[in-house]
C-alpha positions in Angstrom: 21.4 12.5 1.9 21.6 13.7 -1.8 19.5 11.8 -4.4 23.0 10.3 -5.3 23.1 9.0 -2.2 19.2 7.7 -2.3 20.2 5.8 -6.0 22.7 4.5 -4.5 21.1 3.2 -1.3 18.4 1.8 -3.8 20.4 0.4 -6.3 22.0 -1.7 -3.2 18.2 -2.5 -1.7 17.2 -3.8 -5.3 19.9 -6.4 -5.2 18.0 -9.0 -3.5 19.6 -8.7 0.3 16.8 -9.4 2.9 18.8 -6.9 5.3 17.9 -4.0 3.0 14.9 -4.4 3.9 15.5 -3.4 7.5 16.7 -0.2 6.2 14.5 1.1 3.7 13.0 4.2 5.9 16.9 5.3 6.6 17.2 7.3 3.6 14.0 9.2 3.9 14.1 9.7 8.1 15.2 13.2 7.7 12.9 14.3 5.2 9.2 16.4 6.1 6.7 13.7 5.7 4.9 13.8 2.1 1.3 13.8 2.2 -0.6 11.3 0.2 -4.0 10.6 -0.7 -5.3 7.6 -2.3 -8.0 7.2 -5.2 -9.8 3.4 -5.5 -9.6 2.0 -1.8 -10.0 -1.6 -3.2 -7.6 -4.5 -2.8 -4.7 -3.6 -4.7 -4.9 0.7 -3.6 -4.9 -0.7 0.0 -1.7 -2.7 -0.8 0.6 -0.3 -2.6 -0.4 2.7 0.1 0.6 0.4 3.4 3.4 -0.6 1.1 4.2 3.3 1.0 3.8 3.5 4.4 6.4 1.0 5.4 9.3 2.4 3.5 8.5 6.0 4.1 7.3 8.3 7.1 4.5 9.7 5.1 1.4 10.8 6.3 -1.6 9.9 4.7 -4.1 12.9 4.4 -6.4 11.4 2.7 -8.6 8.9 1.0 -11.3 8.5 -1.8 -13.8 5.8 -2.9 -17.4 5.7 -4.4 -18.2 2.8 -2.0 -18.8 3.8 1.5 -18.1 1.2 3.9 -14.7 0.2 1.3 -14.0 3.6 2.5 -14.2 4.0 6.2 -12.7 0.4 6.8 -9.6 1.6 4.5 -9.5 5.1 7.2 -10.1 2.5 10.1 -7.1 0.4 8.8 -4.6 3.2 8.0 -4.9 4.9 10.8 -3.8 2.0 12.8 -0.7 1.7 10.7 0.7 5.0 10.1 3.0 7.1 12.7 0.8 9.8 13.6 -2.3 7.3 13.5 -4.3 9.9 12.0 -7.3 9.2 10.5 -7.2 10.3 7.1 -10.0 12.7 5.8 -12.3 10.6 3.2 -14.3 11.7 -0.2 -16.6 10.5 -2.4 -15.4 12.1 -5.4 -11.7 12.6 -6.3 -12.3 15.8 -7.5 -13.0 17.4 -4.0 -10.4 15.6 -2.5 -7.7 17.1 -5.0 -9.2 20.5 -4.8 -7.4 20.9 -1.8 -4.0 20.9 -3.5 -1.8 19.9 -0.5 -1.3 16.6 -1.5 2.5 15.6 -2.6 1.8 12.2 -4.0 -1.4 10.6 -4.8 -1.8 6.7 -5.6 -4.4 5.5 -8.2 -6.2 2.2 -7.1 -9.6 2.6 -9.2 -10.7 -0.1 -11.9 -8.7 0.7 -14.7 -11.3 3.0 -16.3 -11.0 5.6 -14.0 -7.4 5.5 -14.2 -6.7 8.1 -16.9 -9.4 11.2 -15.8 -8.1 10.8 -11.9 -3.8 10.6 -13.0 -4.4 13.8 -15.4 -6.5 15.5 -12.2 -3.8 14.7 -9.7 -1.2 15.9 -12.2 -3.1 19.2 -13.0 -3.3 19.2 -8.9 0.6 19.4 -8.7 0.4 15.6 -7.2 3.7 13.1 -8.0 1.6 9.6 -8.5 1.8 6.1 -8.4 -1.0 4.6 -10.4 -2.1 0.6 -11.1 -1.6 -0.8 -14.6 -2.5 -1.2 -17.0 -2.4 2.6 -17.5 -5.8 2.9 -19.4 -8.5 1.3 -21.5 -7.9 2.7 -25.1 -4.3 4.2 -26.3 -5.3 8.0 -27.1 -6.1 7.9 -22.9 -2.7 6.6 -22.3 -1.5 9.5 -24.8 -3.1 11.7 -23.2 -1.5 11.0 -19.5 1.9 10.8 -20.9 1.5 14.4 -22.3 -0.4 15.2 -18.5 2.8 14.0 -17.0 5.4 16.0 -19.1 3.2 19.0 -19.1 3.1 19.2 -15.4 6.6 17.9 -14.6 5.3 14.9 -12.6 7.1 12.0 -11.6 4.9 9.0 -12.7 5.4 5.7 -11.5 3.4 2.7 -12.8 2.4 -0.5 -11.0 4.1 -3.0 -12.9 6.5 -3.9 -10.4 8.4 -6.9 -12.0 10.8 -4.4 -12.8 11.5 -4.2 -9.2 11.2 -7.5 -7.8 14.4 -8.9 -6.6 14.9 -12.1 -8.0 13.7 -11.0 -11.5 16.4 -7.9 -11.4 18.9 -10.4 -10.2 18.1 -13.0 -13.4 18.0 -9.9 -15.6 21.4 -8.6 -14.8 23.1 -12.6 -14.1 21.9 -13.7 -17.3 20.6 -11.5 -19.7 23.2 -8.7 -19.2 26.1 -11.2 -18.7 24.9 -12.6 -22.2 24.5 -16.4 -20.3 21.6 -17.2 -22.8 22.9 -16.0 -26.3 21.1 -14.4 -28.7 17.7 -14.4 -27.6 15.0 -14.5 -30.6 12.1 -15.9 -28.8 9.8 -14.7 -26.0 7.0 -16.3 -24.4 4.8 -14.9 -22.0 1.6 -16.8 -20.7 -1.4 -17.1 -18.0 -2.7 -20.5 -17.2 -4.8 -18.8 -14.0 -8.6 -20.2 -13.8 -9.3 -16.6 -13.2 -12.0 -15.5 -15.0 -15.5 -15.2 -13.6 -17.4 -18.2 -14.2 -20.7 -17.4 -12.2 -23.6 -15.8 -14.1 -25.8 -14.3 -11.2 -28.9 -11.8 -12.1 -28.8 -8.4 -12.3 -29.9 -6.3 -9.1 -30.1 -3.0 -7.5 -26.5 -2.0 -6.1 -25.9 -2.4 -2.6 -26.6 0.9 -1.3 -22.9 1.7 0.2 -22.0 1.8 -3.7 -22.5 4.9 -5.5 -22.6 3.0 -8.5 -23.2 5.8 -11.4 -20.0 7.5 -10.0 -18.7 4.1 -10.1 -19.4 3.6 -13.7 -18.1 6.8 -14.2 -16.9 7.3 -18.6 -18.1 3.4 -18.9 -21.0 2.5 -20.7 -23.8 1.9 -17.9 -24.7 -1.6 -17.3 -26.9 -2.9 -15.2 -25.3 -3.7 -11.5 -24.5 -7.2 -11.0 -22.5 -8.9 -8.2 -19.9 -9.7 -10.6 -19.2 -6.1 -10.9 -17.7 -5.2 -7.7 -15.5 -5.4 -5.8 -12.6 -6.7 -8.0 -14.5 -9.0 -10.4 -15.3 -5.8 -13.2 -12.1 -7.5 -14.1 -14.7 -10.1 -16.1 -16.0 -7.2 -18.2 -14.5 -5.7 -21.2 -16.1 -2.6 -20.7 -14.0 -1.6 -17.3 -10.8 -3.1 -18.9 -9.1 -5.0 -21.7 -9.4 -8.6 -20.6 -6.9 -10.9 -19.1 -4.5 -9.4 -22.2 -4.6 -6.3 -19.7 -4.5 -7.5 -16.4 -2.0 -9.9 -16.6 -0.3 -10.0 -20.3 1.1 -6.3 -19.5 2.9 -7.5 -16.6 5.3 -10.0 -18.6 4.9 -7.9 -21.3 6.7 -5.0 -19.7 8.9 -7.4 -17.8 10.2 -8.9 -21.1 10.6 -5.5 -22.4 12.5 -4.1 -19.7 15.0 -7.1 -19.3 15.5 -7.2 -23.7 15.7 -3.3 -23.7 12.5 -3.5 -26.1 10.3 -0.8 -27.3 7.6 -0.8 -29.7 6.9 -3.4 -32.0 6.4 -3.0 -35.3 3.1 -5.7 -36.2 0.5 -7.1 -33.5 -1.5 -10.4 -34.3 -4.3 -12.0 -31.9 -6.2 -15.2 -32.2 -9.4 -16.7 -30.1 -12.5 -15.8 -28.1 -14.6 -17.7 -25.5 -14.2 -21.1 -26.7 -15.1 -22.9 -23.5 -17.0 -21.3 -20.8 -20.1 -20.0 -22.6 -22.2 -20.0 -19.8 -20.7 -16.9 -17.7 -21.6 -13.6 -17.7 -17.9 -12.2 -18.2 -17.6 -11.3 -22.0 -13.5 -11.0 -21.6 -11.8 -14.3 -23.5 -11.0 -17.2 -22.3 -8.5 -18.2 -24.3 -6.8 -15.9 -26.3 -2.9 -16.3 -28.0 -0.7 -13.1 -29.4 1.8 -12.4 -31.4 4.4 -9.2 -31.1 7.0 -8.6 -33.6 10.1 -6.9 -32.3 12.0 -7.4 -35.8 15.1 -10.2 -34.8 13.0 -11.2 -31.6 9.0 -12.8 -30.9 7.5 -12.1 -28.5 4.4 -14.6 -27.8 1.4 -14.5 -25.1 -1.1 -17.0 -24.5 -3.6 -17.8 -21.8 -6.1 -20.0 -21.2 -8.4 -19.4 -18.1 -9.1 -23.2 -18.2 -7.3 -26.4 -18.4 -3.3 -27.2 -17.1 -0.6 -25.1 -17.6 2.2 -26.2 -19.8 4.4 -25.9 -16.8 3.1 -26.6 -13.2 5.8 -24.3 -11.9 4.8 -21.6 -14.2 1.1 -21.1 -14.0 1.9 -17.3 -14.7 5.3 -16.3 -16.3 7.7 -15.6 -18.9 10.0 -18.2 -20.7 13.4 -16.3 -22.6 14.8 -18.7 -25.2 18.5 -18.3 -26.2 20.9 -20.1 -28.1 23.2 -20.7 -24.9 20.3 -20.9 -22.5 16.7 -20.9 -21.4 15.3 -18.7 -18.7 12.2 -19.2 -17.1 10.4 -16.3 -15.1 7.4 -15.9 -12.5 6.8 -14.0 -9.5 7.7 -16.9 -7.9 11.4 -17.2 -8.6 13.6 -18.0 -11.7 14.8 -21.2 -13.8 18.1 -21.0 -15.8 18.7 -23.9 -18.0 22.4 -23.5 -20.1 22.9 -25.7 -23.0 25.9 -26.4 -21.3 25.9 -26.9 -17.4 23.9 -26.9 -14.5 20.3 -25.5 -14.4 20.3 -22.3 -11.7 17.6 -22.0 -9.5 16.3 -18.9 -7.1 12.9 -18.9 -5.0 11.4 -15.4 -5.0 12.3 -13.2 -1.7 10.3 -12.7 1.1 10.7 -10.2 4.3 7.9 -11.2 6.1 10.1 -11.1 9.6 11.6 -7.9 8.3 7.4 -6.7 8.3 5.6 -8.6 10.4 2.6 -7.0 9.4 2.7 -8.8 5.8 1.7 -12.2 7.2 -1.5 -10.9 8.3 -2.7 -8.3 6.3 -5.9 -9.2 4.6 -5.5 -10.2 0.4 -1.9 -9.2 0.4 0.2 -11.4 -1.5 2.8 -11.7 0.4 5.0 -13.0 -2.2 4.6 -9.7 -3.8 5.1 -7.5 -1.2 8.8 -7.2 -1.3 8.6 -5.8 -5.2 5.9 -3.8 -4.2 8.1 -1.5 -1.4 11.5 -1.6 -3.8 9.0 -0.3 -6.5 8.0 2.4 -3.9 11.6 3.4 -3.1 12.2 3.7 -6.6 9.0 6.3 -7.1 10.2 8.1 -4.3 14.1 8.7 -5.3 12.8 9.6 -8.7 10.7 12.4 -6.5 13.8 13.4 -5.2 15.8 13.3 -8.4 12.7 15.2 -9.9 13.9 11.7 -12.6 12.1 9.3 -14.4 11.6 6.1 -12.0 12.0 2.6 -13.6 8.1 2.1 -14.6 7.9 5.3 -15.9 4.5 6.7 -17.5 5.9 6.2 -20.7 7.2 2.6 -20.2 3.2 1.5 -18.9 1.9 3.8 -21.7 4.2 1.7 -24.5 3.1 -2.1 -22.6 -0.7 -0.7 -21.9 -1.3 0.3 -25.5 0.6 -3.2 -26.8 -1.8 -4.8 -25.2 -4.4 -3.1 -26.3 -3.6 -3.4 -30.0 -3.6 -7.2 -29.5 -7.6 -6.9 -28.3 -8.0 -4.8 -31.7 -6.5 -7.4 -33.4 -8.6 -10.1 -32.4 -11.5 -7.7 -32.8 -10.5 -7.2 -36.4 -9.5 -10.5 -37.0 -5.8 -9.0 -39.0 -2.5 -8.3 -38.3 -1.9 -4.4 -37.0 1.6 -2.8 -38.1 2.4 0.1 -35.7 3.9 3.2 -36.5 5.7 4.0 -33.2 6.9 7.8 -35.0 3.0 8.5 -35.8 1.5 6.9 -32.8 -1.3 5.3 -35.2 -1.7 1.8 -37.1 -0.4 1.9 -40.7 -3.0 2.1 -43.4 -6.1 0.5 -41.3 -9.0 3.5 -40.1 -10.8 1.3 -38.9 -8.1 0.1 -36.8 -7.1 3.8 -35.2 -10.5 4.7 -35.0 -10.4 1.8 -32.3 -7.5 3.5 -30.3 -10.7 5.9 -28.6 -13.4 4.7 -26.5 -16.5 6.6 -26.3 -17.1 8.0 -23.2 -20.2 8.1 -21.6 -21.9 11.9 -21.1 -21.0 13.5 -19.1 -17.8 12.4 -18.6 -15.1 14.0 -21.8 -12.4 11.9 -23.3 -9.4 13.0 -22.5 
């Protein structure tokens, strides 16, 4: 099958049929398995590599975490759901697993810290990869990938999948391309999620199946806490840029993709930890942006306490028009004309299509099905030697959006963006801010 052929077979799978889903291997059933390794064995590197593994007949080689027992339960578990059940070979370090160089693609699960000195690695290792957003912690990191990517010719794909999800492609290409809602000049994106850490237990010794300096890697060193890992560094704005990061990018990027948006040209941020005092997280709580795309605003706000505005859109995106509204979540899509009936579509599962989504441990299932179209996409883009639909670039332009809204806060001013100079207009303080120091003896990219 030519990579024609594979665009076209996933153009047709990205249209929302169930049935596709049956399918999705066909295209690839001729082809030598590619070997893949994984860095960051954690919830969300676990998902995207079965994900991988159900769409593909890859073989996967091997695997890499600084916590021991994360990392022979993740060997125990693939091995038991790829073809050759294989056990992969496993590393501490991902340097000594990409030493090896016979790796075709490698996925990037790691907190996001580690994302941008393990991507450039895998790139200089001749690797295609698929890494988490949001791409890095500070901008000249994500500058630096981007260039990694070019340099080396690497196909990049980024986990925001919204861009793949099935019922959001649908709503953008029913709506937004049709021109249902108007002239759109207002964007609002939002997180009403009680997910930050709360808790505020002491500081202790890490658990000794955690190698915790490697852990800690470029971050400053703090002392270990229970917060920490797995999955809650999410709290701490020292392995990450707050729920601005984690979640903001995501609609963020959505919004952009569906609007055809790039940079915009001013960032604003307003708030702080206004409620929950008593936790150890030092991330916001509640925390409202502003991001000027000239003709059309684009607005995020979360709150990690509290009732969403909406009940049926705890997490989303609302697109208003002059014809139309259009609400968007992971969870399915709201159309409301001016004129006419409302629209309604639940998000698209396969969970009789893979059998093994309704009892995989922490997967959201929900997600799953945007999670192997994204897949398909990185993989035709491999064939293509193309640019898949979350490109580097694309997470590079959402990642460092984001970002500038954090600076803003910090600064407590507006930041225009020059998009040509890659640097905020007229504010050193402010690009100073675009580089974190790293912690000896790791180098800044």
């Amino acid at each position: 099958m030519t990579p024609m052929d594979r665009r076209q077979f996933l153009t047709t799978a990205a249209g929302i049929t169930a049935t596709a889903a049956a399918t999705y291997a066909v295209p690839y059933a001729d082809q030598k398995p590619r070997r893949v390794g994984l860095i960051g064995c954690g919830w969300y590197g676990k998902g995207d590599l079965l994900r991988l593994v159900q769409v593909a007949p890859v073989e996967v080689v091997s695997l890499c975490d600084v916590d021991s027992k994360m990392l022979s339960d993740a060997a125990d578990l693939v091995s038991t759901r790829q073809v050759s059940k294989k056990k992969p070979r496993t590393y501490a370090d991902y340097r000594e697993m990409l030493k090896e160089k016979d790796l075709d693609i490698v996925l990037i699960g790691t907190p996001d810290h580690w994302h941008a000195l393990t991507m450039i690695a895998a790139a200089k290792a001749g690797a295609d990869i698929y890494c988490q957003k949001p791409i890095s912690v500070d901008v000249t990191e994500g500058q630096a990938m981007l260039a990694a990517a070019r340099k080396y010719k690497r196909v990049v794909q980024i986990g925001t999948q919204r861009r793949s999800t099935p019922h959001l492609v649908e709503a953008r290409d029913r709506f937004i391309k049709e021109g249902k809602l108007g002239k759109i000049s207002l964007v609002e994106t939002y997180c009403y999620y009680h997910m930050r850490a709360t808790a505020n237990p002491p500081d202790t010794a890490p658990p000794a199946n955690l190698d915790y300096e490697m852990w800690t890697g470029p971050a400053p060193m703090r002392p270990y806490n229970s917060l920490v890992h797995p999955r809650s560094w999410r709290a701490f704005m020292e392995y990450g840029n707050g729920i601005v990061g984690d979640m903001c990018v995501h609609m963020l990027d959505m919004s952009r993709w569906m609007l055809d948006l790039g940079w915009p040209t001013s960032v604003s941020s307003s708030g702080g930890i206004l409620v929950d005092k008593a936790s150890k997280a030092n991330i916001t709580d509640t925390q409202t942006a502003t991001f000027d795309y000239g003709d059309i605003k684009m607005i995020w706000q979360h709150r990690s306490w509290g009732t969403p505005n909406d009940p049926k859109y705890p997490w989303g995106t609302t697109i208003y028009g002059d014809k139309g509204t259009l609400k968007l979540s992971v969870m399915g899509y709201d159309f409301i004309p001016v004129k006419g009936d409302p629209i309604h579509k639940d998000v698209t599962y396969e969970l009789e299509q893979f059998p093994e989504d309704k009892t995989e441990k922490e997967l959201e299932k929900h997600v799953a099905p945007a999670m192997r179209h994204h897949q398909l996409d990185f993989l035709a883009a491999i064939d293509a030697r193309s640019k898949p639909v979350a490109d580097i670039e694309q997470g590079y332009i959402s990642t460092a959006t984001c970002i500038l809204a954090n600076n803003a806060l910090k600064l407590g001013r507006t930041l225009k963006w020059d998009a040509a100079k890659q640097q905020v207009v007229n504010d050193n303080e402010a690009n100073h801010m675009l580089t974190r120091s790293y912690r000896k003896p790791w180098i800044h990219p």
